[in-house]
N, C-alpha and C positions, 0 to 999 in steps of 0.2 A: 736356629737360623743365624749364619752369619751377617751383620749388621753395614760391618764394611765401617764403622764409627770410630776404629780404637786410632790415639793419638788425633782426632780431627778434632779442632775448637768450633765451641758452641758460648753462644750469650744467652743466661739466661735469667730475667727478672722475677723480683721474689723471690728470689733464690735460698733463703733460709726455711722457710715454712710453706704446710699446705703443699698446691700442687707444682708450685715454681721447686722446692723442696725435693719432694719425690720423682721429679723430672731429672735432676741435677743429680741426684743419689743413684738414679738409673743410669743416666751416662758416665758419671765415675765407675760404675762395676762394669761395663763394657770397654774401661781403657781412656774413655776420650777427654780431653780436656775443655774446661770451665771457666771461663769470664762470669764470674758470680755477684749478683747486683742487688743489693739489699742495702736497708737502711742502718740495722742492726751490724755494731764493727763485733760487739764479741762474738755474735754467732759467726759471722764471714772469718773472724780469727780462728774459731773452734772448727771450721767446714775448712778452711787454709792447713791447721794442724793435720788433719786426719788424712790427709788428703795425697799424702804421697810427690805434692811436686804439680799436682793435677789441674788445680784451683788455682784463678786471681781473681782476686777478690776488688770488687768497684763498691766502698760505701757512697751511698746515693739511694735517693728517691727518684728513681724512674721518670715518676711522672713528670719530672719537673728538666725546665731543659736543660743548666747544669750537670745534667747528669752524663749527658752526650758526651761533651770532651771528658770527663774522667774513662768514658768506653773507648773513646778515641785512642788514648795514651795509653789504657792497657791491652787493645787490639796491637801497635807500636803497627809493626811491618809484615804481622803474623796474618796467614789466610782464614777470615770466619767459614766455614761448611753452615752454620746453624744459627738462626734466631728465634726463643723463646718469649714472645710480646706475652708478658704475664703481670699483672698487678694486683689489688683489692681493688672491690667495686664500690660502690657509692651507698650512701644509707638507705635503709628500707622505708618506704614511705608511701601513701596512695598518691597518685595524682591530682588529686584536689590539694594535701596537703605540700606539694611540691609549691615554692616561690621559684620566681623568674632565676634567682641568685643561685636556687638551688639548681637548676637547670643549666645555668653556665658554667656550673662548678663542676657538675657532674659531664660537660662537654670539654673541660678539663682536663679531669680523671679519669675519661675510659676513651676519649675519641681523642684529640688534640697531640698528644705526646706521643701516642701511638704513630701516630702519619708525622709526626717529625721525625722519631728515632730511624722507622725507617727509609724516607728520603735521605737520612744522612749514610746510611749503612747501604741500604740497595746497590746503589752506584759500582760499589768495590764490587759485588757479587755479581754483578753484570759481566764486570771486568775481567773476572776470572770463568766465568760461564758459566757459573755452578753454586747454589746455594737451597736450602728449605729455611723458611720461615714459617715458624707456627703459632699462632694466637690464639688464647684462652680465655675463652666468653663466657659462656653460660646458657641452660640450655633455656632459658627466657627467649632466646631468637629465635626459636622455634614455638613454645608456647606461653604465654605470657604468664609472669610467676607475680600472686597479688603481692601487695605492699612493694616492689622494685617496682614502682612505672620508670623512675631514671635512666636506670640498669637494663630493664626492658625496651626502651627506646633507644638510647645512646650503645646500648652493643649491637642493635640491627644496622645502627650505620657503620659499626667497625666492617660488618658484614659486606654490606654494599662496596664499603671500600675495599677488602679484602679480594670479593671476585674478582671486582675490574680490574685490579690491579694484576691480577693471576694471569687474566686474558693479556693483557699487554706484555709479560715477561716470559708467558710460557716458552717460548722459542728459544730463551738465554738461558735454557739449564736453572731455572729459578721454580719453584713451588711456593703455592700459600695458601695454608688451608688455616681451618678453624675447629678448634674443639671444643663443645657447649655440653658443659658438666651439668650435670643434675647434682640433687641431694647428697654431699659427702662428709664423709665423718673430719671438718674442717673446721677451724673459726667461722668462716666464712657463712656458715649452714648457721651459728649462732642468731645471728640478726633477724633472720627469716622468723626461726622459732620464737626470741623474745617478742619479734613485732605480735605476730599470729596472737601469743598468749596474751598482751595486750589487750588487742581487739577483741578477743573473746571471753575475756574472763576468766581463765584457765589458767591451769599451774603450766610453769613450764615445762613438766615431765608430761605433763595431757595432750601438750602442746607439741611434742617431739612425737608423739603417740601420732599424733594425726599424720605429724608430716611423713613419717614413716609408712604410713597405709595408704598416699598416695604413689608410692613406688611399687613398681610390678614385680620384683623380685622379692620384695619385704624385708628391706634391711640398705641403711644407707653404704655408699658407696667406700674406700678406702682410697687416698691420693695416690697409692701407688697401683690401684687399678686404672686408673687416668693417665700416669705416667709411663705404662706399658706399651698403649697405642700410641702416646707421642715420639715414643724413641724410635719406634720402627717408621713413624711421619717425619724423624729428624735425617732419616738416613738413606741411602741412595737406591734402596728396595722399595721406598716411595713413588720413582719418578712419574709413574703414568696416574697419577692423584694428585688432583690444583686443583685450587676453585672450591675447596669442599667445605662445608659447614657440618661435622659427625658428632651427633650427642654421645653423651658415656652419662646415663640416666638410671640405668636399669630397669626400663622401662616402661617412664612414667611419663614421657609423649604420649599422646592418643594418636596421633594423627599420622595417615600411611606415608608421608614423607620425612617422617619422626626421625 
């Protein structure tokens, strides 16, 4: 399928590892170009090398609002087509053991930075009548994943904010959908696992053992199966898709709206 993507700039956070990674690796073999936003400068220097011309590279923590103007200045005068809202999520934890601090931190790190990066970026894509924005959840907002109550709470309100805002821009050539990973062979899936083994007394390999048997396919997922639906979500074979919240689980929702 033609993608219609090659030469069009996209921002995408996390952009060294995991699924902000395999997002970015996907839209380079398709042609297009990367405003690449990570913390890490040697990896953004080693993904800059490889790169053909392709890559610019923002060191910066996302989350943090510093990091805006450095997007600013390497956006210059150029048209974004694409934003990748991607970060790490918050510690694994039950709800009991959540404090208040931990709750405001975690409203921080997955909600707050989110709705600033793009009120400052939206605007220009107005401007131009055309843009996809994509954001990467987890598929907790569909069904709640134990030890993340945080992460389970604070990415349903990315959620919330994500439709309405979909509804208000549909008209302007704008999309915003959400993709809610399940289980992937990532850092990310580590936390889960050492919490779980924790709580139960298990080794950590007993511990993967489980979380594995609760996937419907039987085997966790690969970041660049995740990064497949989002390029064809980044690009203009999308349009008649807003508003959407689409696990990449392999099908370990229960529920018919999974």
């Amino acid at each position: 399928m033609e993608l219609s993507i090659k030469e069009k700039l996209f921002i995408v956070g996390g952009a060294t590892s995991g699924f902000g990674g395999a997002i970015v690796d996907a839209l380079l073999a398709e042609g297009a170009q990367v405003i690449a936003v990570a913390r890490g400068e040697e990896k953004l220097r080693e993904l800059e090398s490889k790169s053909a011309g392709q890559v610019y590279p923002v060191c910066a923590d996302v989350t943090k609002p510093e990091s805006i103007e450095k997007i600013r200045l390497a956006i210059g005068d150029k048209q974004v087509h694409g934003l990748v809202v991607n970060a790490g999520g918050p510690p694994a934890m039950s709800a009991l053991e959540a404090r208040l601090e931990d709750w405001d931190e975690a409203y921080r790190t997955v909600v707050r930075w989110k709705i600033d990066l793009i009120s400052n970026l939206l605007p220009a894509m107005i401007h131009q009548g055309y843009g996809r924005v994509l954001f990467i959840e987890s598929a907790s907002v569909k069904q709640p994943i134990e030890n993340l109550a945080l992460s389970n709470a604070m990415r349903l309100a990315v959620v919330g904010y994500a439709k309405t805002l979909s509804q208000e821009v549909a008209r302007k050539g704008i999309t915003l959908n959400v993709l809610a990973p399940g289980s992937h062979a990532t850092r990310a899936i580590n936390r889960v696992i050492q919490k779980r083994a924790e709580q139960t007394g298990v080794s950590i390999e007993e511990a993967r053992k489980q979380q594995v048997n609760q996937i419907g396919v039987g085997f966790f997922g690969e970041a660049a199966d995740l990064a497949a639906l989002a390029l064809w979500l980044l690009s203009p074979q999308s349009r008649f898709i807003t508003g959407q919240t689409i696990s990449v689980d392999g099908g370990t929702i229960k529920g018919i709206m999974g």
